[in-house]
Kinemage of the C-alpha trace (Angstrom):
@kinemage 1
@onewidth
@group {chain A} dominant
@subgroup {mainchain}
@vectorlist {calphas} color= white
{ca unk a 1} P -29.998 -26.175 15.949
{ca unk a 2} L -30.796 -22.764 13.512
{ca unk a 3} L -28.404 -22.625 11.171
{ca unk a 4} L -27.874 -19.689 8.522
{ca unk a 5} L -29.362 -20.394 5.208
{ca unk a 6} L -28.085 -18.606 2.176
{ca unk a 7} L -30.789 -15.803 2.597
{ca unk a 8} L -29.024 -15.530 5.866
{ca unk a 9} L -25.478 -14.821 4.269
{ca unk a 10} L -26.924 -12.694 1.241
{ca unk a 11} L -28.310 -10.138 3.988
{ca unk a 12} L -24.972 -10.295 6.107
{ca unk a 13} L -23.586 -9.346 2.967
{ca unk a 14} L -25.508 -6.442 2.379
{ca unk a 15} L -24.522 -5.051 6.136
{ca unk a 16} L -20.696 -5.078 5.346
{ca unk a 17} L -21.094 -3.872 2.464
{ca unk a 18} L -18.797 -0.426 2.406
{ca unk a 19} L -17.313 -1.931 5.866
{ca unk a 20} L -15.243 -5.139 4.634
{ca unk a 21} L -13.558 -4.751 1.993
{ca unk a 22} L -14.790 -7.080 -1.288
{ca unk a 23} L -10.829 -8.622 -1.508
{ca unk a 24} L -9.511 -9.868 -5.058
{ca unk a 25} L -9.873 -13.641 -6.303
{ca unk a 26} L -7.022 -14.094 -8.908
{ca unk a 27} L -5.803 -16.846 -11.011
{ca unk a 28} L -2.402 -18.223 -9.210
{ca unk a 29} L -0.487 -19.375 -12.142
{ca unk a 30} L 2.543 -19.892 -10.814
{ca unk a 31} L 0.757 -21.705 -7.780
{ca unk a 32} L -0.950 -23.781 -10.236
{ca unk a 33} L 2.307 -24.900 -11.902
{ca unk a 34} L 3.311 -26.199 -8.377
{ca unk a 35} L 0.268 -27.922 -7.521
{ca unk a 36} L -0.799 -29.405 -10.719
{ca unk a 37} L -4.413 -27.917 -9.818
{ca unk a 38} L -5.871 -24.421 -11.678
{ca unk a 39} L -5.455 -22.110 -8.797
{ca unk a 40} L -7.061 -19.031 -8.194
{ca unk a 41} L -6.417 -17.020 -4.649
{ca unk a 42} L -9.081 -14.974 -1.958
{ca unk a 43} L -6.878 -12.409 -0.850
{ca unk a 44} L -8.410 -11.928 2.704
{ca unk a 45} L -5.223 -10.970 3.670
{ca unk a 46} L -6.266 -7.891 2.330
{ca unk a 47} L -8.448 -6.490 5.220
{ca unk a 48} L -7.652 -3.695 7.386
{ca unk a 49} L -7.094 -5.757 10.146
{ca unk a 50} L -5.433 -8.838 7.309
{ca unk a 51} L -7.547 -11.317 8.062
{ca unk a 52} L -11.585 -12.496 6.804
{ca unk a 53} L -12.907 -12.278 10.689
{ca unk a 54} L -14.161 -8.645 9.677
{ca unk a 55} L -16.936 -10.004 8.483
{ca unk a 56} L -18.550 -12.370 10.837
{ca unk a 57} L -17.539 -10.045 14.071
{ca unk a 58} L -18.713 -7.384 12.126
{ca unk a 59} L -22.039 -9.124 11.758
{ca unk a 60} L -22.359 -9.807 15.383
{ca unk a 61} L -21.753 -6.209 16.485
{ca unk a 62} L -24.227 -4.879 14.174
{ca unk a 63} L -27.342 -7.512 15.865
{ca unk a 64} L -26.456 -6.176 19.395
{ca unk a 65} L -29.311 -4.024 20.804
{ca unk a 66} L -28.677 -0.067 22.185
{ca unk a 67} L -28.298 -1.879 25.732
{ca unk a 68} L -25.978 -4.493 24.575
{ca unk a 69} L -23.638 -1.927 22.589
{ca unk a 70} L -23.218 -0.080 25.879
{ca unk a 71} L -21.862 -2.921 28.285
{ca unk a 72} L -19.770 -3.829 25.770
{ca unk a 73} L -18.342 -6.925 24.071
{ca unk a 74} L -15.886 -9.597 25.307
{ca unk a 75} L -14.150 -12.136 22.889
{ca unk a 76} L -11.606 -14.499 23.113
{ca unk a 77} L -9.062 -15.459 19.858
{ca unk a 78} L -5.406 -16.086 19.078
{ca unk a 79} L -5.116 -13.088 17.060
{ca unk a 80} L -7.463 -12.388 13.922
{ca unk a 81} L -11.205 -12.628 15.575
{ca unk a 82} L -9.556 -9.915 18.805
{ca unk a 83} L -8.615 -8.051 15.566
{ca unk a 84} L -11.845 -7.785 13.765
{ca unk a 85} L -13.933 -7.298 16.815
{ca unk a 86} L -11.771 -4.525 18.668
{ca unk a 87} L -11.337 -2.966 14.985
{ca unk a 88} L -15.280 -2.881 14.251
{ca unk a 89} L -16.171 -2.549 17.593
{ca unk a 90} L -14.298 0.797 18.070
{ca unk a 91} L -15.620 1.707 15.437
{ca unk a 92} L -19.013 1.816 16.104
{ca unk a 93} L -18.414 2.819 19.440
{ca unk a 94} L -18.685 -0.462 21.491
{ca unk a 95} L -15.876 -0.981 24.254
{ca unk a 96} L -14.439 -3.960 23.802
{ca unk a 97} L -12.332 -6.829 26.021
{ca unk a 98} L -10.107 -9.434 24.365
{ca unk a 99} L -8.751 -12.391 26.207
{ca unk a 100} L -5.553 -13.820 24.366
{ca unk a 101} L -3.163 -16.754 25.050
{ca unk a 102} L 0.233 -15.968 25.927
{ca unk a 103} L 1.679 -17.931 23.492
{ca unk a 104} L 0.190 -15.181 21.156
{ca unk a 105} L 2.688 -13.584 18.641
{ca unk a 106} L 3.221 -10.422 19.675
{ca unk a 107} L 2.565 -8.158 16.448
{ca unk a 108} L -0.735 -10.084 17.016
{ca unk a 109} L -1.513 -8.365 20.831
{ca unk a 110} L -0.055 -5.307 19.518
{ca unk a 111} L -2.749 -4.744 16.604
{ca unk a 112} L -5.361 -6.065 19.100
{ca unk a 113} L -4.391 -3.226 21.569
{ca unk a 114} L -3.452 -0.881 18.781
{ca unk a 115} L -7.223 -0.710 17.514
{ca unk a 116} L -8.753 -0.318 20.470
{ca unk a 117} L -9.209 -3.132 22.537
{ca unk a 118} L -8.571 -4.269 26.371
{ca unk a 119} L -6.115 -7.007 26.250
{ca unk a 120} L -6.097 -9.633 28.728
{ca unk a 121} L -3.378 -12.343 28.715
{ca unk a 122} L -4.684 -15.765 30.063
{ca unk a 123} L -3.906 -19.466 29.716
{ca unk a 124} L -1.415 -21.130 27.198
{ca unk a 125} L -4.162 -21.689 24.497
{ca unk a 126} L -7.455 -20.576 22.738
{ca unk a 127} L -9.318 -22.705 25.077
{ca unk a 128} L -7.522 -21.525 28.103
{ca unk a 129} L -8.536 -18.350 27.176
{ca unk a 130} L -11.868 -19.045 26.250
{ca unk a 131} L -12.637 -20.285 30.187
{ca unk a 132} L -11.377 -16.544 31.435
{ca unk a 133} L -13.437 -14.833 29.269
{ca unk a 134} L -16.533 -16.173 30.196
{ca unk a 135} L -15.907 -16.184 33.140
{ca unk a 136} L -15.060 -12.345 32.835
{ca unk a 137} L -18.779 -11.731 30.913
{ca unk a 138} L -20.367 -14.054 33.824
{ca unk a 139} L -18.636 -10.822 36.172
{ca unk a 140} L -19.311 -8.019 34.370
{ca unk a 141} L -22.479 -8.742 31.512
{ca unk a 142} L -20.501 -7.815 28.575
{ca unk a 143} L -21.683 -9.530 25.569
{ca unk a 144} L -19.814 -12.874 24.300
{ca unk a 145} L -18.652 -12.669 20.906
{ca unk a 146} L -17.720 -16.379 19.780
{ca unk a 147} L -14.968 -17.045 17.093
{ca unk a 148} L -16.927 -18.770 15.418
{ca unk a 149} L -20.263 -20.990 17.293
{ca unk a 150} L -22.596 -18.383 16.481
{ca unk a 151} L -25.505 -17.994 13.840
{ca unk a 152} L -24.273 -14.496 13.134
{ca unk a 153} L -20.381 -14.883 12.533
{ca unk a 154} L -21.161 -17.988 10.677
{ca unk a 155} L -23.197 -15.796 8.378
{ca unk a 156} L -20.565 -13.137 7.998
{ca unk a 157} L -17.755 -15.344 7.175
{ca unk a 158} L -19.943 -17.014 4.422
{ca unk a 159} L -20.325 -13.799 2.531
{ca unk a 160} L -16.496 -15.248 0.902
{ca unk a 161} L -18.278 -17.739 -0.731
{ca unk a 162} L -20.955 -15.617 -2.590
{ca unk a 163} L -17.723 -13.084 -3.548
{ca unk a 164} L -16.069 -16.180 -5.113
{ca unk a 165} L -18.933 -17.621 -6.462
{ca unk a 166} L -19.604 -14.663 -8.384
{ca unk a 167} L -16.272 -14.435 -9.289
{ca unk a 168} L -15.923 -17.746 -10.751
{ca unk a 169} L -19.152 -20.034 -11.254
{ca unk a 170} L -17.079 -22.710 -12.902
{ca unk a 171} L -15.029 -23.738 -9.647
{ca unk a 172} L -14.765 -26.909 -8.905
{ca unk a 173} L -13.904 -27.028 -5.724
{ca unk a 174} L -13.682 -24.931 -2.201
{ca unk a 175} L -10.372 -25.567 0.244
{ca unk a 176} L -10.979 -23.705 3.509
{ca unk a 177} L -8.673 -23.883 6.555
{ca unk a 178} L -10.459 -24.658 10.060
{ca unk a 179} L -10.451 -23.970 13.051
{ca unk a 180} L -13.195 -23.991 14.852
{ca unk a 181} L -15.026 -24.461 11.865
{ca unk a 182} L -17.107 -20.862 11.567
{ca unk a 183} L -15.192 -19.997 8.109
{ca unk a 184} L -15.722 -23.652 6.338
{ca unk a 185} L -19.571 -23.691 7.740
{ca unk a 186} L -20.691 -20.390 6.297
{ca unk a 187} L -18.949 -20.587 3.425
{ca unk a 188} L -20.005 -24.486 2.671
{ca unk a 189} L -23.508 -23.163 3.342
{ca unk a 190} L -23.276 -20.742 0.407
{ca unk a 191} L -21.365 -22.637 -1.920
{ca unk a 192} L -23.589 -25.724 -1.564
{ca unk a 193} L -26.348 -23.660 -2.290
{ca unk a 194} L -25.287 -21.879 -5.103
{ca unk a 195} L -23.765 -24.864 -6.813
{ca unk a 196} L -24.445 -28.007 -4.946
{ca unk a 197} L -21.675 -30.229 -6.955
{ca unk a 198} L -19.252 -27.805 -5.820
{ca unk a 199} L -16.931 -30.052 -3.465
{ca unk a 200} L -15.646 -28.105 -0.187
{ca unk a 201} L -12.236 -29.046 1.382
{ca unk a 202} L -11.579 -28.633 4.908
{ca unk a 203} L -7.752 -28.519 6.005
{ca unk a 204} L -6.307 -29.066 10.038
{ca unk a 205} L -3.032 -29.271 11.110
{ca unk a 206} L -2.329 -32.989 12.022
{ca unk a 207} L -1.175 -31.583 15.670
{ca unk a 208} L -4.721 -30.160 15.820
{ca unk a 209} L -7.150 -32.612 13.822
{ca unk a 210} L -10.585 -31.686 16.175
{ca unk a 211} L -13.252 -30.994 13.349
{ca unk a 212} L -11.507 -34.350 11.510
{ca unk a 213} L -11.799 -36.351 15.127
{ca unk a 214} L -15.676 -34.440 15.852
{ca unk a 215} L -16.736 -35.929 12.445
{ca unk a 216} L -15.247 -39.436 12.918
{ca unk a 217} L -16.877 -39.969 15.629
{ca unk a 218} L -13.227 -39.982 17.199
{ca unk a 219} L -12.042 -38.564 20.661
{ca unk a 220} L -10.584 -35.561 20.235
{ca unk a 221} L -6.461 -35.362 20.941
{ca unk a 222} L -4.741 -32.347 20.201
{ca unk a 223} L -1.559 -30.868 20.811
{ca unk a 224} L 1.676 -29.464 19.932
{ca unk a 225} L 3.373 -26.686 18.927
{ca unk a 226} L 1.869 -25.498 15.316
{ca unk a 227} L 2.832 -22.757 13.067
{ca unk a 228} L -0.561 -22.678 12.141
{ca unk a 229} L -2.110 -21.176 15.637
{ca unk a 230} L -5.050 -19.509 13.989
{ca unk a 231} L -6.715 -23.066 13.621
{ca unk a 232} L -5.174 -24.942 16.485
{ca unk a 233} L -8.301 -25.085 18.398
{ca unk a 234} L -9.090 -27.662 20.890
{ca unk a 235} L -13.056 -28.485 20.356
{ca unk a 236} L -15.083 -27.062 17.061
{ca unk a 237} L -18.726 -25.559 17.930
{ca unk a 238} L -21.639 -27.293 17.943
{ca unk a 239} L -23.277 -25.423 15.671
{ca unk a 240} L -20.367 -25.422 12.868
{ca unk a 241} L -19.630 -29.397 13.709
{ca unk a 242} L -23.605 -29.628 12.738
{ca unk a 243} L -23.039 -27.802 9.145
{ca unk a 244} L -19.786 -29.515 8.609
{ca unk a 245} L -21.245 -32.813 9.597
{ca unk a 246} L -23.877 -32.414 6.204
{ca unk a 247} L -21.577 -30.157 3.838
{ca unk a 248} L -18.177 -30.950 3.768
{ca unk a 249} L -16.536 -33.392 1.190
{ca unk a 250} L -13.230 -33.862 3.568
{ca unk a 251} L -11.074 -33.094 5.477
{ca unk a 252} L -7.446 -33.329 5.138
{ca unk a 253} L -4.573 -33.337 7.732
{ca unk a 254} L -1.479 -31.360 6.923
{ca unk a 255} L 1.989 -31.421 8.642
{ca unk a 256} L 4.333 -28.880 9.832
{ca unk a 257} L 6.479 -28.548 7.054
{ca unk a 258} L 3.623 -28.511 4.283
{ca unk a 259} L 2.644 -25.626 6.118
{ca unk a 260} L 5.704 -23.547 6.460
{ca unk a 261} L 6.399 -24.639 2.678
{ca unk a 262} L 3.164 -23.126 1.717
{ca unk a 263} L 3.791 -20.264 3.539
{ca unk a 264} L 7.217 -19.640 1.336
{ca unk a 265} L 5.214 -20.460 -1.360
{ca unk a 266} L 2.727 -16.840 -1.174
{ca unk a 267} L 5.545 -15.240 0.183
{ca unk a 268} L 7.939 -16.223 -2.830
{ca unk a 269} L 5.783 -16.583 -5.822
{ca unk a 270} L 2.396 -14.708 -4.956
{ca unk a 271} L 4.537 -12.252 -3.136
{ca unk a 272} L 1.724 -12.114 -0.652
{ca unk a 273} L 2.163 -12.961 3.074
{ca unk a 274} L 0.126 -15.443 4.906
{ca unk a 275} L 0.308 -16.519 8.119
{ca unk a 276} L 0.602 -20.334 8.998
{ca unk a 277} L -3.708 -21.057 9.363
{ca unk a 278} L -4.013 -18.929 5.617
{ca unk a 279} L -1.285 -21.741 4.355
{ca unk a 280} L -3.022 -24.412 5.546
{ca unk a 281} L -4.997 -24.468 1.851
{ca unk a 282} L -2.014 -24.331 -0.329
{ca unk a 283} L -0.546 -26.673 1.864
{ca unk a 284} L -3.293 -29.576 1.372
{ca unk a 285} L -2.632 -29.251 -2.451
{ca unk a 286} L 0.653 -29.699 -2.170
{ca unk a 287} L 0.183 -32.879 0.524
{ca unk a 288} L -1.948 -34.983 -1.821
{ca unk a 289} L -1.640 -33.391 -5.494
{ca unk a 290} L -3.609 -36.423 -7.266
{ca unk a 291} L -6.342 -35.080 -5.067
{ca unk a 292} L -6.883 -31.680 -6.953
{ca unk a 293} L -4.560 -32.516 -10.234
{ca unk a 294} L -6.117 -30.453 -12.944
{ca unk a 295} L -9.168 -29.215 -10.858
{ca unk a 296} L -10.401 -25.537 -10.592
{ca unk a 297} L -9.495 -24.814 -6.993
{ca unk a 298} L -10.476 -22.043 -4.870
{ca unk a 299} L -7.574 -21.499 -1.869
{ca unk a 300} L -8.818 -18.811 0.991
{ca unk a 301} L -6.079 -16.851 2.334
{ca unk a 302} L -7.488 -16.081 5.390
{ca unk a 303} L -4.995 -14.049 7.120
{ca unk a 304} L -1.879 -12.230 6.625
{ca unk a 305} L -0.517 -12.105 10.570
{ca unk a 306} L 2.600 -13.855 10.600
{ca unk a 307} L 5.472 -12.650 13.138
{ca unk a 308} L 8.348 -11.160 10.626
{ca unk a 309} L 10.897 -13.029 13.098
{ca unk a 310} L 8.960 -16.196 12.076
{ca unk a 311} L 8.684 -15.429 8.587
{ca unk a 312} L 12.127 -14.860 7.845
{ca unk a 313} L 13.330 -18.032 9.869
{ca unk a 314} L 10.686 -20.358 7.318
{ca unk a 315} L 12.512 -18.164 4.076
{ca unk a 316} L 15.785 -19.676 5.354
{ca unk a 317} L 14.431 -23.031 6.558
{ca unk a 318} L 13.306 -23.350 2.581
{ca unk a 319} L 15.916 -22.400 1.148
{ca unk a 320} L 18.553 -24.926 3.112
{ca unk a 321} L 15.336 -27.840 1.800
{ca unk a 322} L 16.561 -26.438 -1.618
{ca unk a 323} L 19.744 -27.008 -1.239
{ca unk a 324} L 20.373 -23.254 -2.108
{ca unk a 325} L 21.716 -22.543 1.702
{ca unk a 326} L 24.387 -25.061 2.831
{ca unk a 327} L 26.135 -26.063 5.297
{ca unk a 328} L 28.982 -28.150 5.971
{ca unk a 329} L 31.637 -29.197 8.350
{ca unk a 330} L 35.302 -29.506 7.575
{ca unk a 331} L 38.645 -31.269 9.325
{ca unk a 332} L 41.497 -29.047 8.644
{ca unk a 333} L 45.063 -28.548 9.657
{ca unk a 334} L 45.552 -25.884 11.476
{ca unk a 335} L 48.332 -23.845 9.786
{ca unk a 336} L 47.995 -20.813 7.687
{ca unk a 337} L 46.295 -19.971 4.760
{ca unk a 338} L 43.926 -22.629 4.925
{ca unk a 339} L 41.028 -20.496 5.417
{ca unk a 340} L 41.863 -18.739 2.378
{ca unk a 341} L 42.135 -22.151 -0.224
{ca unk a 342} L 38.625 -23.238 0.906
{ca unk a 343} L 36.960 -19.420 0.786
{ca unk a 344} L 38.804 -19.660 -2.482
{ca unk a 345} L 38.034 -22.998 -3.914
{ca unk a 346} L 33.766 -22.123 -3.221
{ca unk a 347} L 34.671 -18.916 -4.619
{ca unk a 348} L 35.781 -19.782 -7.387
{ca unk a 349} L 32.935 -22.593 -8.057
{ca unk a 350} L 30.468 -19.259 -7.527
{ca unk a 351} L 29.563 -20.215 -4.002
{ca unk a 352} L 28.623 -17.197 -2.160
{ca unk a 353} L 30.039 -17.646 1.725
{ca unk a 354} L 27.807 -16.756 4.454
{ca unk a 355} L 29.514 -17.624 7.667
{ca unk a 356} L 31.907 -19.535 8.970
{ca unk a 357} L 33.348 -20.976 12.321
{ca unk a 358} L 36.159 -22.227 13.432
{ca unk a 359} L 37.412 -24.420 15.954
{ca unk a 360} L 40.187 -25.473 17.572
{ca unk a 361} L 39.285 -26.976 20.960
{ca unk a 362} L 37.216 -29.874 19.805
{ca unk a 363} L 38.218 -33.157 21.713
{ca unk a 364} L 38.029 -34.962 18.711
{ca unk a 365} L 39.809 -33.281 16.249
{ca unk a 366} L 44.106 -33.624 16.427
{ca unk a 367} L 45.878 -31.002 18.758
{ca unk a 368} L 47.332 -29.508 15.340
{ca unk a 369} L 44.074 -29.653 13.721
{ca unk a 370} L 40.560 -27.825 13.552
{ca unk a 371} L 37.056 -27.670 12.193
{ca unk a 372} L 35.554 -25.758 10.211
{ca unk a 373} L 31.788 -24.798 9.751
{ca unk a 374} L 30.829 -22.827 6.531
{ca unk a 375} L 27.418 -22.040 5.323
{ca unk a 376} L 27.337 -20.892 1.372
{ca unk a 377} L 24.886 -20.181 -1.529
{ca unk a 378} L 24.307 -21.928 -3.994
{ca unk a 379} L 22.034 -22.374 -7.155
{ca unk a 380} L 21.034 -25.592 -6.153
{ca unk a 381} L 21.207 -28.988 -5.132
{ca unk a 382} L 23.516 -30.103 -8.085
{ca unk a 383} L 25.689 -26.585 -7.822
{ca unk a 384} L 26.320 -27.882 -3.844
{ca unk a 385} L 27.690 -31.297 -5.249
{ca unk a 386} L 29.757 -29.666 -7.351
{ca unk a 387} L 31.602 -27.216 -4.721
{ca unk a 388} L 31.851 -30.401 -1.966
{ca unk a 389} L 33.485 -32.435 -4.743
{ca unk a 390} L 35.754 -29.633 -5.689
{ca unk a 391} L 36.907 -29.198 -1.659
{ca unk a 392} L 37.650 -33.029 -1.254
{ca unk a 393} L 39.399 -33.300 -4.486
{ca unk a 394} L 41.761 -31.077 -2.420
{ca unk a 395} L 41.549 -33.527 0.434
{ca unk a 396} L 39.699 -31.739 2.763
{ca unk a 397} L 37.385 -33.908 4.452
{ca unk a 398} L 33.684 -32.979 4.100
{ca unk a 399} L 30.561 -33.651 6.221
{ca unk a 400} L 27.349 -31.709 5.207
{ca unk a 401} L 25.469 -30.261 7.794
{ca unk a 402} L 21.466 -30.865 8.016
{ca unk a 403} L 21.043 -27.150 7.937
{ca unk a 404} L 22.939 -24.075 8.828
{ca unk a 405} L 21.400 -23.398 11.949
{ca unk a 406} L 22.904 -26.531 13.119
{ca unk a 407} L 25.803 -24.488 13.673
């Protein structure tokens, strides 16, 4: 099977050039404190459309032929790829067709429509969605655009690698989030070659492990619902499974909560936002530390298309894991003034109240009694022991809640 070589990339990056923006690599100190590894960051969240698939779709659309740029393109993607291609393809005056599962976040369809695109909705995932449009370019003879098995977007997406490269020839080593494996392939195509002891990292979600199964020789089970949606892809390309299979180094699994965490983490200290595929990276460094402790580590952050709704629910979600959001339950009589000791007691330890409920129908609490369910600030774990202690030194019974959204 052809695959790009880096002559291949180096003249994909000479036609963005102008078109794609050439997006920052920074140090990360304060990423690097967390990870134990010396962090630097590709902000590819930096793109007009926030996400690296500029450059491999824009690749593709500049090989099509006068004939093929009039019947148009077709693509299918979960957000970032319908992005890049209705985005470049408008453009340069190509009409364009998207189909999109319906499990898509929404501010995801909207950009897609927003710069130019038909939007179909088909299927519950990428590979649902994959089947209708092919189907559609069987119909009509628009031309497929693959996320990522084809020569051409492999090429484009590589053009990261020779950016960070140049940026930094002493990196040690590459940690890419896949997918479908067109990012990882082009860009362990140009690393390799540039520096061949240069180690690249792949990182799945453990809900959607298919490049890890492909290369194990494994059958492929996925499933789930993932934050992480840009790389929950059922089957990897052939073509991309064939670079992987030579280049990569590894492949590491990440959960759920790595990934929101690393999310928080860009959003918090890097004051950056990345959705959950771009945390993937950040995510695998903070999964197995010893594994990049002290190492020069280049993290992609491939996308920045995260629904706000989503966002703020993983800001909360962190800080109730820090112990700086809590909740608890309390038995009280019901008489008054009660309210008022407790709001006073975590006042006065310099708890902030956030909300409270109360109840008084609750089978298992006495007729003359009630519950009580108040979520608070705090500094941190330690500061919450101190205000619990301070309540049932009063002789209020306390339970603490798992979260506040238990309530």
């Amino acid at each position: 099977m052809h695959r790009p070589t880096l002559e291949d990339i180096q003249d994909a990056q000479r036609l963005i050039e102008g078109a794609v923006m050439r997006t920052p690599y920074l140090p990360a100190p304060r990423l690097s404190d967390l990870t134990g590894a010396r962090v630097s960051v590709k902000y590819e969240n930096l793109q007009v459309t926030n996400a690296f698939k500029e450059r491999g779709a824009l690749v593709k659309l500049l090989s099509l032929t006068a004939d093929e740029r009039r019947r148009g393109v077709i693509a299918m993607s979960a957000g970032n790829h319908a992005q890049a291609v209705a985005y470049h393809a408008t453009r340069l005056g190509i009409p364009s067709t998207i189909v999109m599962p319906k499990t898509t976040p929404h501010v995801k369809v909207t950009a897609t429509r927003g710069f130019g695109a038909r939007v179909v909705l088909k299927g519950e995932t990428v590979a649902d969605a994959q089947v209708e449009a092919e189907r559609i370019a069987a119909e009509t003879g628009v031309v497929w655009v693959h996320p990522y098995d084809d020569f051409d977007v492999v090429r484009g997406q590589g053009t990261i690698a020779l950016e960070i490269l140049a940026d930094d020839p002493d990196i040690d080593i590459l940690v890419v989030p896949v997918g479908g494996g067109g990012l990882v392939s082009g860009m362990a195509i140009a690393a390799k070659a540039l520096k061949p002891s240069i180690e690249i990292v792949g990182v799945e979600t453990q809900l959607y492990p298919a490049m890890w199964c492909a290369l194990k020789g494994l059958p492929i089970k996925v499933g789930g619902t993932t934050l992480a949606e840009g790389i929950a892809v059922r089957n990897v390309g052939a073509l991309t499974l064939d670079i992987c299979r030579d280049l990569l180094d590894e492949v590491v699994l990440v959960d759920e909560v790595h990934i929101e965490r690393a999310v928080n983490a860009y959003l918090t200290l890097q004051k950056t936002m990345a959705e959950g595929a771009a945390g993937a990276g950040l995510a695998a460094l903070m999964t197995t530390p010893e594994r990049f402790q002290g190492r020069n580590v280049g993290l992609v952050l491939c996308g920045g298309n995260i629904d706000p709704r989503i966002l703020a629910s993983i800001m909360v979600r962190e800080l109730a894991r820090e112990e700086r959001i809590v909740g608890i339950r309390l038995i009280i009589p019901d008489r008054p003034g009660v309210l008022g000791e407790i709001a006073t007691i975590i006042g006065d330890m310099g708890g902030n109240i956030l909300a409270v409920e109360h109840h008084r129908t609750i089978l298992k609490v006495p007729a003359k009694g009630a519950t009580l369910d108040v979520a608070f600030e705090t500094r941190d774990g330690g500061h919450a022991n101190e205000i619990i202690a301070a309540l049932e030194s009063r002789a209020f019974v306390v339970e603490r809640r798992e979260a506040p959204d238990e309530f």
